[in-house]
Each structure stands twice: as C-alpha cells, then as structure tokens.
VEXDREN-2710 file (C-alpha; in Angstrom, 1 decimal):
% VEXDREN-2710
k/r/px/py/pz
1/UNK/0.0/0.0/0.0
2/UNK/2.8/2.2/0.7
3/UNK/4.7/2.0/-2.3
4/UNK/0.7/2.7/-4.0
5/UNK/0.5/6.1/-2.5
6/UNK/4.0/6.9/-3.4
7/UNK/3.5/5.7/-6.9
8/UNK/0.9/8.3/-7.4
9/UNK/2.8/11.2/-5.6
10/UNK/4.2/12.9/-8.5
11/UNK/0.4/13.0/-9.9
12/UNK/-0.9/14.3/-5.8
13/UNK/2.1/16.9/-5.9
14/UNK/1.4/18.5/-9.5
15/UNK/-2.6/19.0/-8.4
16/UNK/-1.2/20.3/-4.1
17/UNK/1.2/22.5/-6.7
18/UNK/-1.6/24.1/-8.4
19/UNK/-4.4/23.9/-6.1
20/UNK/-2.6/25.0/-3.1
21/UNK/0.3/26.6/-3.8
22/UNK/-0.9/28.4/-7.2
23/UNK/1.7/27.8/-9.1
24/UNK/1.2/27.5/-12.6
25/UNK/0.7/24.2/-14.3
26/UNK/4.2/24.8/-16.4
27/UNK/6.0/24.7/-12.9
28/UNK/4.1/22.5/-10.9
29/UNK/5.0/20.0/-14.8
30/UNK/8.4/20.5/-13.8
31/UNK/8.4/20.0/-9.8
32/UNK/6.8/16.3/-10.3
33/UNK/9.4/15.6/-13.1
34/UNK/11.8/16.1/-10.3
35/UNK/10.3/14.3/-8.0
36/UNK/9.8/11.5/-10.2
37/UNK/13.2/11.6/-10.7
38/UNK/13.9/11.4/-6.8
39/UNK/11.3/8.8/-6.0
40/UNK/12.8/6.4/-8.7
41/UNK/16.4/7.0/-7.6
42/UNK/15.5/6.0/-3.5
43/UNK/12.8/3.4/-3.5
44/UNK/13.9/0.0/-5.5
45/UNK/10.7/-0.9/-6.8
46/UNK/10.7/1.5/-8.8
47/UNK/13.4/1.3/-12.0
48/UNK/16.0/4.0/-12.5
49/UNK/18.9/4.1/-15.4
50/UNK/19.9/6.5/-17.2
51/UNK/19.2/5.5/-20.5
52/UNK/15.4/5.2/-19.3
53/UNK/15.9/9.2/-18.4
54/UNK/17.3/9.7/-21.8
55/UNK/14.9/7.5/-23.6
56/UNK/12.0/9.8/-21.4
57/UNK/13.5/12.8/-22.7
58/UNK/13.9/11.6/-26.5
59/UNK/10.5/10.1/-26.1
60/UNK/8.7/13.6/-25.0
61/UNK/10.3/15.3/-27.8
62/UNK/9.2/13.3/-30.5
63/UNK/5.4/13.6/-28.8
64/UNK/6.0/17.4/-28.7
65/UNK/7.2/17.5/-32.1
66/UNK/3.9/16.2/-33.3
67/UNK/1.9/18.2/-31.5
68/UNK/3.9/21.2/-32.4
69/UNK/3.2/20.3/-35.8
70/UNK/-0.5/21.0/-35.7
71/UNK/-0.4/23.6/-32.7
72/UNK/2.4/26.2/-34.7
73/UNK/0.4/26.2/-38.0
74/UNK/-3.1/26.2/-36.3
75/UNK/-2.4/29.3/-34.1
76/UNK/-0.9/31.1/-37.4
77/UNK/-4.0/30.1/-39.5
78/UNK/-6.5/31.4/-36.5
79/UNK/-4.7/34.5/-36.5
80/UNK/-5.1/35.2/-40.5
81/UNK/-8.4/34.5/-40.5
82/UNK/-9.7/36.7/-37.5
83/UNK/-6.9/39.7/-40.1
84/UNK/-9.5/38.6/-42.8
85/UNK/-12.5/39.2/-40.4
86/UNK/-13.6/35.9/-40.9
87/UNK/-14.0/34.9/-37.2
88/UNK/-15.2/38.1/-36.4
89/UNK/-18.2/37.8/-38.8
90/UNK/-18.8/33.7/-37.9
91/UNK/-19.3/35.3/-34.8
92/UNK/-22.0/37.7/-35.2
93/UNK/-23.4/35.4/-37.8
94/UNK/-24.1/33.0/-34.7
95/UNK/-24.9/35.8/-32.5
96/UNK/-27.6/36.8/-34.3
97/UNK/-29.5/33.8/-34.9
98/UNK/-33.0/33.9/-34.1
99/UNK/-32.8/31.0/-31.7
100/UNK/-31.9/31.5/-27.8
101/UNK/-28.7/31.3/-26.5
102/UNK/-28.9/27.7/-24.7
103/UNK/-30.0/26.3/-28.4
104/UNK/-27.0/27.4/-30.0
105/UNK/-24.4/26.2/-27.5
106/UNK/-26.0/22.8/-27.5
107/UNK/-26.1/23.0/-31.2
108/UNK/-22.1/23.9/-31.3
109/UNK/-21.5/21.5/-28.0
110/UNK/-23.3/18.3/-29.2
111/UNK/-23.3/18.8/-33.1
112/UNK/-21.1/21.3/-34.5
113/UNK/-17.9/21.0/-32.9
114/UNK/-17.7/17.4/-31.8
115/UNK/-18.2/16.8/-35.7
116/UNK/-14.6/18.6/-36.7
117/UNK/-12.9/17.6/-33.7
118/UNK/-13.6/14.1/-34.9
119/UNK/-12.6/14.8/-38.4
120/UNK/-9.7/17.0/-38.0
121/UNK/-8.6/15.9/-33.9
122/UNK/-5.7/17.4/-32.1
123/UNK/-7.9/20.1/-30.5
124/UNK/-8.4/21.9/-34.6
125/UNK/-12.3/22.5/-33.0
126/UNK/-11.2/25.1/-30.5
127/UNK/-9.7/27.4/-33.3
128/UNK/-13.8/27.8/-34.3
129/UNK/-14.9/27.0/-30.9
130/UNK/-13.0/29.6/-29.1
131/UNK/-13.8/32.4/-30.7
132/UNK/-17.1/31.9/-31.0
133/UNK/-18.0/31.7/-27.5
134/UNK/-16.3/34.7/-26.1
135/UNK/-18.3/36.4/-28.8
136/UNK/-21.1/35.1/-27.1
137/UNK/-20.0/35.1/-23.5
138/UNK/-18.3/36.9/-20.6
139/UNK/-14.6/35.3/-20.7
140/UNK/-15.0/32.7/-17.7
141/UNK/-18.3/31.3/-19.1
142/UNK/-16.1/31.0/-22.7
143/UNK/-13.3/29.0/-21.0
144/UNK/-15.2/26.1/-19.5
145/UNK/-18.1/25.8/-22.9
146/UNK/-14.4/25.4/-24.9
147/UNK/-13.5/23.2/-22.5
148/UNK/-17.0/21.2/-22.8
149/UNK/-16.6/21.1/-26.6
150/UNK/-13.9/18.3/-26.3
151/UNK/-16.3/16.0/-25.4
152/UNK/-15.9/13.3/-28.2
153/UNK/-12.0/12.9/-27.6
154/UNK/-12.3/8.9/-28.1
155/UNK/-13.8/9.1/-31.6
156/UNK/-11.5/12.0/-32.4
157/UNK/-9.6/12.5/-35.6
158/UNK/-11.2/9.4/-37.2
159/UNK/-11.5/7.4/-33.7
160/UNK/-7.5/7.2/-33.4
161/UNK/-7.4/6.2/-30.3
162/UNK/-10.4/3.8/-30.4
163/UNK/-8.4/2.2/-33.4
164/UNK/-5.1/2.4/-31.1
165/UNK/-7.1/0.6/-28.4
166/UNK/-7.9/-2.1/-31.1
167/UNK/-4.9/-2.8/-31.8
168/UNK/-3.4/-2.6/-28.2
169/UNK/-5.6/-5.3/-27.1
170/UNK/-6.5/-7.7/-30.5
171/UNK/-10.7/-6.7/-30.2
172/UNK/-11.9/-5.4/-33.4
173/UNK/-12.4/-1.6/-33.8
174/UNK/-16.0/-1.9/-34.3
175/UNK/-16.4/-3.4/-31.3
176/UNK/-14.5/-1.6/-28.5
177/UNK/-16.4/0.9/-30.7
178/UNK/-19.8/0.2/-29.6
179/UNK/-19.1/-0.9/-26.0
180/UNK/-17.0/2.8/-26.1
181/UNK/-20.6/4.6/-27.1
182/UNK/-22.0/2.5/-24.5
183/UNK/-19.8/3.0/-21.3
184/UNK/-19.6/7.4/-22.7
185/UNK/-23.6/6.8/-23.0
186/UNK/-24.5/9.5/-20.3
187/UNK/-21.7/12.0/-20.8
188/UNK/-23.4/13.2/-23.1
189/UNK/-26.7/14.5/-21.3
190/UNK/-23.9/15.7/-18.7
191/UNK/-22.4/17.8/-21.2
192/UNK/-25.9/19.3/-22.1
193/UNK/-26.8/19.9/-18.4
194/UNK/-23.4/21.3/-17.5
195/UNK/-23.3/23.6/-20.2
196/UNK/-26.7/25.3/-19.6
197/UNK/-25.8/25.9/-16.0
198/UNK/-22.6/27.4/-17.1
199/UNK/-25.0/29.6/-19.6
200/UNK/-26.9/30.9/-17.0
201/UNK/-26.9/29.1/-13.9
202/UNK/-29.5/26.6/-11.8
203/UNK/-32.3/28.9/-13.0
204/UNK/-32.1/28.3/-17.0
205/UNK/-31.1/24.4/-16.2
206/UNK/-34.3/23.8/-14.0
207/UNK/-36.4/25.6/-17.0
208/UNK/-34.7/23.9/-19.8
209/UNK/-33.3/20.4/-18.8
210/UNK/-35.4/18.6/-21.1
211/UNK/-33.5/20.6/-23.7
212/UNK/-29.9/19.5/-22.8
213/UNK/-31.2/16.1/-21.9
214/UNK/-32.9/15.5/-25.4
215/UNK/-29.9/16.8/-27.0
216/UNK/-27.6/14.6/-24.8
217/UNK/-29.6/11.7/-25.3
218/UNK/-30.2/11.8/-29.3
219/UNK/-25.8/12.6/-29.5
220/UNK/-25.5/9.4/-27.6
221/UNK/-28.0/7.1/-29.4
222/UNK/-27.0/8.4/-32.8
223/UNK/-23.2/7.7/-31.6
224/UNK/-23.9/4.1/-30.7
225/UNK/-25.9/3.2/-33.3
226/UNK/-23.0/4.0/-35.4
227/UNK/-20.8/2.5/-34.1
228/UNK/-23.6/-0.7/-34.6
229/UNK/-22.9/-0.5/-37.9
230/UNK/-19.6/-0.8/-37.9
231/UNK/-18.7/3.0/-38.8
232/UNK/-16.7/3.6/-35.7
233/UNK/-14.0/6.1/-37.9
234/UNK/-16.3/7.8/-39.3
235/UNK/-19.0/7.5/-36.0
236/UNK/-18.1/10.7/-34.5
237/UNK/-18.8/13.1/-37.5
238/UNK/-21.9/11.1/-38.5
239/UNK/-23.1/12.0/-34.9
240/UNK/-22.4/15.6/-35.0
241/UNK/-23.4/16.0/-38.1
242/UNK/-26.8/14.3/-38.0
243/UNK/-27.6/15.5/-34.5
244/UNK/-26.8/19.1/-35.8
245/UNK/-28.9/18.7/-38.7
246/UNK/-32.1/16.9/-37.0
247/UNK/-31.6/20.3/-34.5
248/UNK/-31.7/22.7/-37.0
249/UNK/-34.6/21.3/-38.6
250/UNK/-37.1/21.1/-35.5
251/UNK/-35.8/24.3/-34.0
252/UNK/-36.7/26.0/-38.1
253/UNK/-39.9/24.0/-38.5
254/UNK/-40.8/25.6/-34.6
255/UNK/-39.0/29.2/-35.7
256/UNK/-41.3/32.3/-37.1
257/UNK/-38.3/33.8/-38.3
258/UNK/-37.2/30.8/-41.2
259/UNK/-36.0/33.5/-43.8
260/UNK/-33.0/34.4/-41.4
261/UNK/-32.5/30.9/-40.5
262/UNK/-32.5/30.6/-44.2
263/UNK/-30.1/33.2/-44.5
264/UNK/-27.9/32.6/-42.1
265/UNK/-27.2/28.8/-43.3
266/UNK/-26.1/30.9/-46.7
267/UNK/-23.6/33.6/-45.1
268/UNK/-22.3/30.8/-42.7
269/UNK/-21.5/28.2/-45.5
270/UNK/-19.8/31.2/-47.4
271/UNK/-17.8/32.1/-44.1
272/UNK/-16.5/28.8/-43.6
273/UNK/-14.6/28.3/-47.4
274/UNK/-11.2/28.4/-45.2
275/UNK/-12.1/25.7/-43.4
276/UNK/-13.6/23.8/-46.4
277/UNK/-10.0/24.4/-48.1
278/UNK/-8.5/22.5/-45.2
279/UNK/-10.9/19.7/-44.8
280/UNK/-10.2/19.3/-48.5
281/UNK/-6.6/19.3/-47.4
282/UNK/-7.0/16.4/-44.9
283/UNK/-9.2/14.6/-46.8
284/UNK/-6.2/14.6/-49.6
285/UNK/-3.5/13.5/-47.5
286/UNK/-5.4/10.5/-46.2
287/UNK/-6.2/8.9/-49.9
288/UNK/-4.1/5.6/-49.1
289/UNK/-1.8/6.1/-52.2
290/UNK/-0.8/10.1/-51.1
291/UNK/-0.5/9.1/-47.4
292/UNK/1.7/6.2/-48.2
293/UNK/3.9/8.4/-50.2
294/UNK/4.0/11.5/-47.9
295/UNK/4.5/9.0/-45.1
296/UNK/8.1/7.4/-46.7
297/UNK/8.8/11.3/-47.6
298/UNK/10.2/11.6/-43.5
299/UNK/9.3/9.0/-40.3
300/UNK/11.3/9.4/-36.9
301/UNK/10.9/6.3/-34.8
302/UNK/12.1/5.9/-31.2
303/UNK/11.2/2.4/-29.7
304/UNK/7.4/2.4/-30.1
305/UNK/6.6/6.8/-30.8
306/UNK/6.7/7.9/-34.6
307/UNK/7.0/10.7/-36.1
308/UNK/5.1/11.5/-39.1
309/UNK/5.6/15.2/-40.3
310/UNK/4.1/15.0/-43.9
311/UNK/0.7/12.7/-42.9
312/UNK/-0.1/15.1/-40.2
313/UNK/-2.8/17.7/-39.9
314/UNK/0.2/20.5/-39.6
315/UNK/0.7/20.0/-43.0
316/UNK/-2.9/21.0/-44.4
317/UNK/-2.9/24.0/-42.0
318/UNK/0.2/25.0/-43.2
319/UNK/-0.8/24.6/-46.6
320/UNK/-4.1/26.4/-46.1
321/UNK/-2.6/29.3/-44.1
322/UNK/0.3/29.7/-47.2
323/UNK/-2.3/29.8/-49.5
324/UNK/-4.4/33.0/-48.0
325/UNK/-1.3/34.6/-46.5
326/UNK/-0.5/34.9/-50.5
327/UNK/-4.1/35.7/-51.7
328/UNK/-5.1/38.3/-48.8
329/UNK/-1.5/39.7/-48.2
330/UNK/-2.1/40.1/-44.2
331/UNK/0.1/41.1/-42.0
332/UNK/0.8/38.8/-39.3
333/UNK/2.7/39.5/-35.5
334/UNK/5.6/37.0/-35.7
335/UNK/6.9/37.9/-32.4
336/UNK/3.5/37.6/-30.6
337/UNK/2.5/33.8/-32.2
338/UNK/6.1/33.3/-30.9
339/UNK/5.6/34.1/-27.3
340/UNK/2.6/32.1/-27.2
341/UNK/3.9/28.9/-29.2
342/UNK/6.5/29.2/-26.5
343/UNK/4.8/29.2/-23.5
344/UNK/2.5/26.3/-24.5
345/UNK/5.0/23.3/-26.5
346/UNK/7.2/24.3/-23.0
347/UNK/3.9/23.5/-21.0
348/UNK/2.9/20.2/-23.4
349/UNK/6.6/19.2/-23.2
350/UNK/6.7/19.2/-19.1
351/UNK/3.4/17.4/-18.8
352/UNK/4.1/14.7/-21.9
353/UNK/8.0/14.1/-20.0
354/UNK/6.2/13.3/-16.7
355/UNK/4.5/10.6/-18.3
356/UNK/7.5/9.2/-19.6
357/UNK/9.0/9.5/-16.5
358/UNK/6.5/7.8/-14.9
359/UNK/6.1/4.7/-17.4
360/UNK/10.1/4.6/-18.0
361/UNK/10.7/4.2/-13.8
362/UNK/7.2/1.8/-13.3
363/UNK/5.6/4.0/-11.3
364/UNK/2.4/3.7/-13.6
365/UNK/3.7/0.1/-13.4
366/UNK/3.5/0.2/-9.5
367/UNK/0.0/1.4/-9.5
368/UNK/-1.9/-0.9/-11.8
369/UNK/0.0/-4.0/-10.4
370/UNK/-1.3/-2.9/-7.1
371/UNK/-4.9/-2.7/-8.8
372/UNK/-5.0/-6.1/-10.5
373/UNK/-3.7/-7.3/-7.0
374/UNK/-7.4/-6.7/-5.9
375/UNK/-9.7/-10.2/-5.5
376/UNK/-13.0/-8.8/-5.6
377/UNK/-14.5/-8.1/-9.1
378/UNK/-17.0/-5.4/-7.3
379/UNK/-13.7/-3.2/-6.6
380/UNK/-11.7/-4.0/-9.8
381/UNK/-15.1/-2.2/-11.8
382/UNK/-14.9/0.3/-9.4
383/UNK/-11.0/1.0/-9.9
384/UNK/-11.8/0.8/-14.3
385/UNK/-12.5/4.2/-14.6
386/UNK/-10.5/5.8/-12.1
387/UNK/-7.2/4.3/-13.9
388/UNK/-8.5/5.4/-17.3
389/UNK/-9.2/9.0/-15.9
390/UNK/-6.2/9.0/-14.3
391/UNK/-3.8/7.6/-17.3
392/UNK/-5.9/10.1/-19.9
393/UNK/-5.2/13.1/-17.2
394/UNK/-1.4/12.4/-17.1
395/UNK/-0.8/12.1/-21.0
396/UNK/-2.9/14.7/-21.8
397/UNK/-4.1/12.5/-24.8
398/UNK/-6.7/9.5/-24.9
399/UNK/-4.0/7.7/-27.2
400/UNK/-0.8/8.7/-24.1
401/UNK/-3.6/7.5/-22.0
402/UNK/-4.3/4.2/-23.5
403/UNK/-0.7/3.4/-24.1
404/UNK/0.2/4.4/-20.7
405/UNK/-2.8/1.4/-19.0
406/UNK/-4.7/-0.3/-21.6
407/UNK/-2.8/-3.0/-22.0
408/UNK/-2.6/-3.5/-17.6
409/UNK/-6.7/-2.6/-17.8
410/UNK/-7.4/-5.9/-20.0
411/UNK/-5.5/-8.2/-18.2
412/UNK/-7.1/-7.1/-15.1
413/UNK/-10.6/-7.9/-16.9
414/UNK/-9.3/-10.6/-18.6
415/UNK/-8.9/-12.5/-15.1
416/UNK/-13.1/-12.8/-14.7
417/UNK/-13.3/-12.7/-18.4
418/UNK/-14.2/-9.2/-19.2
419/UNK/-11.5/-8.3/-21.0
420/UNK/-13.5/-5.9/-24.0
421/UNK/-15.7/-4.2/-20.9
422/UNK/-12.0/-2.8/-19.9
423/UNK/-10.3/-2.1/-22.6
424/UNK/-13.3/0.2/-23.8
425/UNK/-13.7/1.8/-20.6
426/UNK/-10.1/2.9/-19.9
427/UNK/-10.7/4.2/-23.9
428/UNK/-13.8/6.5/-22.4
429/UNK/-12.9/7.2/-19.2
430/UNK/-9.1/8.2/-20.6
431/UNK/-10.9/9.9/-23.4
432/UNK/-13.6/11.8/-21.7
433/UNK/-11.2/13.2/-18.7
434/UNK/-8.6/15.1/-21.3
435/UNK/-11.0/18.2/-22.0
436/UNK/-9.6/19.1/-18.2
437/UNK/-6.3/17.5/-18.3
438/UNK/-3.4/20.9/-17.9
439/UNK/-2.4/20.8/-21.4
440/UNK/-5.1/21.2/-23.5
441/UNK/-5.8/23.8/-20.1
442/UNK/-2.9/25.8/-21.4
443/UNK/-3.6/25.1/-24.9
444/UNK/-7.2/26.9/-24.5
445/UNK/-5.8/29.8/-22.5
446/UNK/-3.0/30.4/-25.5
447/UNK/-5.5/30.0/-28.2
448/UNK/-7.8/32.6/-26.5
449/UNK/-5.3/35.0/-25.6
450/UNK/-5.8/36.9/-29.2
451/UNK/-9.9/37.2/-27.3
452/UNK/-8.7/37.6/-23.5
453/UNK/-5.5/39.1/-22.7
454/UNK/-4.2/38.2/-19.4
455/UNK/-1.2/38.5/-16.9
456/UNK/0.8/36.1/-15.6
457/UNK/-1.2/36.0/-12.6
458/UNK/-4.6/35.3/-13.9
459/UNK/-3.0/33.3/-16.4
460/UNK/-2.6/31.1/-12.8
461/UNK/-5.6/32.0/-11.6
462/UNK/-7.3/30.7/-14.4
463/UNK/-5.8/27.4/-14.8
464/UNK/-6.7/26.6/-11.1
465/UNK/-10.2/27.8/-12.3
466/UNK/-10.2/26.0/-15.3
467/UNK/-9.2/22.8/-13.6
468/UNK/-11.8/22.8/-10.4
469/UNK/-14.3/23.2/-12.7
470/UNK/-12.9/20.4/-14.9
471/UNK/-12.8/18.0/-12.3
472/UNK/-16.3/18.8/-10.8
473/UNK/-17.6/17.9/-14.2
474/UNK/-15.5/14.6/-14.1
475/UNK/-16.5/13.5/-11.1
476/UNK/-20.3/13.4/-13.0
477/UNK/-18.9/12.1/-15.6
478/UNK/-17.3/9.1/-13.4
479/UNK/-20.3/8.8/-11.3
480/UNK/-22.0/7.9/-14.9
481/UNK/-19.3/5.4/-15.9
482/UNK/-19.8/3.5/-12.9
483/UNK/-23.6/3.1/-13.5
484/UNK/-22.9/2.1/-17.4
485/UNK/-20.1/-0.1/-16.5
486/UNK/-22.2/-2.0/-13.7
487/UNK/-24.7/-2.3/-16.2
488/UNK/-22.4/-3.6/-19.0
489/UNK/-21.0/-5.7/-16.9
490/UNK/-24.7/-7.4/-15.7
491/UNK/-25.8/-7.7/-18.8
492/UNK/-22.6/-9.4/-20.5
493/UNK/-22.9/-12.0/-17.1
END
C-alpha cells in the first residue's frame, strides 16, 4: 500500500502545486518531473537508469514535435483568418441567430464541434470554438463551454485512439467501438446539463433540462448506433453531423423567423470556405496512395513513438494558411505567435516528459500491479474508470492515456473474463477526462489570448479555475461510468 501512495505522488504533488500553492501548471510540470526523478532513484521498486531518463527525454520530444506540428500552423491560420475578419463575422453570424442562446451552444457542444474535432482531432475545433464563445459570452463562461466542446476525444480524428485501443488489445475496432458509445452513454446528457448551467446558472437548467437532456440523449443514441454498424471512424462526424442537422430542422420548422434561418445557413456556408479548403486538405493527404507516399517522404521512430511530419494535420494547415497569406497579403505578428507557441510546447513538453518518467521508472507500473492485486471483481469495476481518468489526465491524450494502462486494464478484466468491458472503458474514461487535463488547459488559455489578454497571474488563476471546474464535471462524468459499467458488466454475465 505504501509504495501505492507513493506511486501516485508525482500525480498528488502536480494538483497540491496548483491547487494550493498556485503555481502555474508549467512549474508545478516540472516539480513532479523532479520528484519523479527522486522517488525512482530512492525506493527499489521502482526502476532508474539513465538511459530510461534519456529514452524519457527523447521520447517527449518526439510527442511534442507532433503536436507542435498541428499547434504552430493552427495558431498562425486562427490569426489570419480573425486579419481577414472571418472569425469576427462567424461570430456575429451566430450571434444573431433567431434561436436562444442555450440552443445554439448545445447545437455547437453536441453537433457542430464534436463533428470537426472528430474529423480534424488534435484540438483543430477550438480554433472555431473559441472564438465563438467569447463572442457570445463573458470570458470565464467562454473558457469552460471550450472546454465542454472536447467532449468526443475517443472518436476524435477518425476514432484514433479507439483504433489504437484495437490494436493494443487484439478486439476489433467496431467493437470496443460500440461498448465505447455505451460505457460514454450519459456523458453526453452531462455535457448538455453542465453547459446550460454554465449559460446561466441553476435557474435556466431547471427551466430547460429537457433541452440538454434530449440533445444529450439523441448525441448518444445516434453515436452508438454508429458505431452498430460498424462506422466507428467515421462514427463521430456522423453523430455531430446528424444531431446538428435533426436540431436545425425542428428548431426551423418551430422558428417564425425561417428566412433568417434561411439566411444565415447561406452567409455561414460562405464564411467557412477556409475551413472547407483545409478539410479538403486532410481529406487529400489521407487517400491511401498520397498518405503512403508522404509517409516514406520523413518518419522518426524511437522504440514504439513515430513521427510523421508529412501525414499530419500540420501540413494541411500549413498549406491552407500559405495559401491565404499569398491571396489576402495580411500582415501577421511573428513575435507575438512566438511568445505564445513558447509558453504552451514548454507547458505540453513538461506534462508529456512526466509521463515518460513515470512509465520509464514503473511507477504507472506500480500502481496498476497494485490494482489487479485486488480479489474482488466489485472493486476491480470500481477502480476501471478511475485508472483510465487517471492515465488520460497524465498524458494529456486519450491515445498517451491508453498506451500508458490499456494493456494493464485488460488483463485485469481478462482475469473474470471481461476483457472488452476494460479495454473500452479505460478508452472513455481516458478519453472523456482530457478536455480538463493541464495541457489542452494551457492550450485553450493560448488560443484565447488573441480574445482575453491576461497577466501572468490570472493566467494562474485561471488554470486553477479551469481545472476545479474540470474536475467537478469529471467526477459526474465518473459517477455515470460507474452506472454504465455496472450495467455492461450485468448484462454481459
């Protein structure tokens, strides 16, 4: 039990760091690096060398590099297109749509942006997302609906993780898939609820639940039925797609205002042609015979983590943000993109090296062989979830998460033969926790700072913010995987 608690230390100490001493998440990163550094060196049960440091370190930089990839271009292409006015005028597009408020975040929260997020992945939603709400709402109530918005992280960029988690454990992807959409089931209605109360508090919850809930409910049905027939890539946009559709129809058909609904479908389709010129990008690079080629152009492998420069998303932003940097000539602040892209790879690298650190040394090692220790099947369903919010919170990534415990999760099912039940929850639970996990934190609070400019202190302030609120809204969303796991797991016996 001791070495347990000591095992997750590093993970207790970055949260004390933030939460009590209000640090920021960068430094409190780097003071449980240390100290998983320390706690390796003293205690023998745990595994220190130095090529395990170095193969950390090498490791981290290659996951960074990816990321930096898609988070360099991305920033660059959100600046040019709020030069061209573009965001500006999405915006007030969506602001003045002749539906309420509550409508149009569920419409963007459970239709809208889930549907590009699991197209494009890698957080390419926020760059509409973001914007978009602080147009519509006081900063704070901005930051946690962006935060909401990466809701469908499991079936993200064509369900990589899902197809990760496939492959990790030898199920097929269809059906860690399906059991996926039915462990995440009653996120979804979660999401609706939490988001209306962030809209306006208990008061507009208690008069609209039956809005979030029917939302919640049809995103969730739509998503497993999906992933029934076997579209589990392609599962996520279908949902947001669909749901966003069968929205805008009822809430026309009900309006008294259909010309400027009418009208507004028009200016919006027209608005988005930049983001149309990078789908079109995306959808190029992945033709088999192109990604192939690209993919043989440059790959950088260390043990098991590749590097894929030429197949990534990075390259159809950079592409599309070349192209209207030549056709509208704008301007852009070198210097400033800079300072942020600084301040958040730094962040991302800290956070991505001390989970390295802590699968290099077994201390994630430590913890799970502690778990699967456990006789009782009751507790072992219990402890599914928590692992999978815990690994998905460390990486930062439901595909870090599921490498960092999926393998440990289905062995521990596999011992009272419920093997697919755990390797499908550790893919939602590790999914479902990341919208709150300190980088993609840091990575909202960067991408906003061209709509919210803040210092260094309420930069701090906000990511403690950020993250309370996060992990109220996980611990819902756990309390709902317990219920769909306990069900699963009757039904299946």
């Amino acid at each position: 039990m001791i070495y347990f608690l000591i095992a997750l230390s590093p993970f207790a100490l970055c949260i004390f760091s933030i939460f009590i001493l209000k640090r920021t998440a960068t430094f409190s990163a780097l003071l449980s690096c240390t100290f998983s550094i320390a706690i390796a060196i003293l205690f023998p049960l745990f595994k220190f060398q130095d090529y395990l440091l170095y193969s950390a370190f090498f490791s981290s930089v290659i996951l960074t590099s990816t990321i930096a990839i898609i988070i360099i271009p991305g920033l660059y292409f959100n600046n040019l297109l709020k030069k061209m006015g573009n965001i500006d005028k999405i915006s007030s597009l969506i602001e003045n749509l002749p539906l309420s408020s509550e409508k149009k975040t569920l419409i963007l929260l459970l239709g809208i942006l889930p549907a590009i997020e699991s197209f494009t992945g890698f957080g390419i939603s926020l760059l509409i997302g973001i914007p978009i709400f602080f147009r519509l709402y006081i900063p704070q109530k901005a930051f946690f609906l962006s935060m909401l918005s990466l809701n469908t992280i499991p079936w993200g960029t064509l369900a990589i993780s899902t197809v990760v988690s496939s492959s990790l454990s030898g199920y097929s992807i269809s059906a860690v898939g399906l059991k996926s959409a039915i462990i995440s089931f009653l996120v979804f209605p979660i999401v609706g609820c939490v988001s209306l109360y962030v809209v306006n508090g208990v008061h507009l919850l208690r008069k609209k639940w039956y809005l979030a809930f029917t939302h919640g409910f049809v995103y969730a049905l739509l998503l497993i039925y999906f992933n029934y027939l076997k579209l589990t890539e392609l599962s996520g946009i279908l949902t947001g797609i669909v749901s966003c559709l069968i929205f805008f129809a009822i809430y026309y058909n009900l309006s008294s205002k259909k010309q400027e609904i009418k009208k507004f479908f028009i200016n919006f389709i027209k608005l988005l042609y930049p983001y149309f010129v990078l789908l079109a990008f995306i959808v190029l690079i992945r033709i088999q015979s192109i990604n192939k080629f690209l993919h043989d152009i440059c790959s950088i492998k260390w043990k098991s983590i590749e590097l894929n420069p030429f197949v990534s998303p990075g390259i159809a932003l950079t592409m599309t943000t070349i192209i209207f940097l030549l056709k509208y000539k704008k301007k852009l602040d070198h210097k400033q993109e800079w300072k942020k892209i600084k301040n958040v790879l730094l962040s991302l690298f800290l956070f991505i090296l001390l989970a390295r650190f802590m699968l290099e040394f077994r201390i994630i090692g430590v913890i799970t062989e502690q778990i699967s220790n456990i006789e009782t099947n009751f507790l072992k369903l219990l402890i599914l979830p928590l692992i999978g919010m815990l690994s998905g919170f460390i990486a930062g990534s439901n595909v870090g998460g599921n490498v960092l415990a999926l393998t440990i999760q289905m062995d521990i099912g596999n011992s009272f033969n419920q093997g697919l039940l755990f390797v499908a929850g550790q893919n939602s639970a590790a999914g479902h926790i990341v919208f709150t996990s300190l980088p993609i934190i840091v990575l909202i609070i960067t991408l906003a700072s061209d709509y919210h400019s803040s210092s260094s202190l309420e930069i701090r302030k906000l990511e403690n913010t950020m993250l309370k609120f996060g992990m109220k809204v996980s611990f819902l969303y756990l309390i709902s995987f317990f219920f769909t796991i306990f069900i699963s797991y009757i039904v299946i016996k």
